[in-house]
N, C-alpha and C positions, 0 to 999 in steps of 0.2 A: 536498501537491500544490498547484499554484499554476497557475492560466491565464494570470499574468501574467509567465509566463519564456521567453526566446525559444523557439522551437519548432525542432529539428535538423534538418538539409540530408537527412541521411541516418539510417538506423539498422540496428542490428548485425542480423545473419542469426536472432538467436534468438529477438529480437521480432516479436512477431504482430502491431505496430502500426503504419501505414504515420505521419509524423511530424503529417499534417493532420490525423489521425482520432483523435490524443487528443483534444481537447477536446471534440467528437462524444461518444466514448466515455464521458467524464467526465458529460457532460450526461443519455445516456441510461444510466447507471446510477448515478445521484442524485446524483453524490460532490461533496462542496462543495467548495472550495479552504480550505486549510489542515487538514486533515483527516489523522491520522496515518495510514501504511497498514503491511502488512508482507506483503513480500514469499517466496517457499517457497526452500531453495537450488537451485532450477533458476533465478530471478528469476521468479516466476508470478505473478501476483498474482489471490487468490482470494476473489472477492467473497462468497461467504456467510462462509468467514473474517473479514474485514476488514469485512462489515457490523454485527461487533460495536460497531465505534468510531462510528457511527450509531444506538445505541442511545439514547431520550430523558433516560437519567439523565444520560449522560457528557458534559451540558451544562457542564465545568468550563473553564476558561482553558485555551489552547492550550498552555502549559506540563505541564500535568498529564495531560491526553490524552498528550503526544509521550513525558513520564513512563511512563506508562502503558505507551506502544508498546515502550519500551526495555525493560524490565521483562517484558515476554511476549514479546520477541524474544529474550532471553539466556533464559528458560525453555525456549522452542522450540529452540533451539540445543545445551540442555545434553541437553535427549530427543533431537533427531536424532543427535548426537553418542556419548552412553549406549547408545544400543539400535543402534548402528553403520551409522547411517544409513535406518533404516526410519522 
């Protein structure tokens, strides 16, 4: 995530985010910029989820974090996928 990429004129019907109220939202739920996240396949994003990558060890280079993300994102995938979608 970055607060410094332009911000969209518009957004899709599925988002619950009006395009001014990310950075709001970012703010009041701690999230720093460059921070990996992962999204549900509906595109949710669910912060006690994703407050793992906020935990004080996973102090490593943004390389190994976004590592990280990749890695629990194809695990998450191969469960939703295996148990057919639950």
């Amino acid at each position: 995530m970055s607060r410094d990429l332009p911000a969209p004129t518009t957004t899709r019907s599925f988002l619950d985010v009006r395009p001014g109220d990310l950075v709001s939202w970012l703010d009041e739920a701690g999230l720093p910029d460059g921070l990996p996240f992962l999204l549900s396949p509906r595109f949710e994003y669910d912060v006690a989820l994703n407050s793992y990558f906020l935990q004080a060890n996973l102090t490593a280079p943004w390389n190994s974090n976004a590592n990280r993300a990749r890695a629990l994102a194809r695990f998450f995938t191969f469960l939703h996928t295996a148990l057919g979608g639950k």
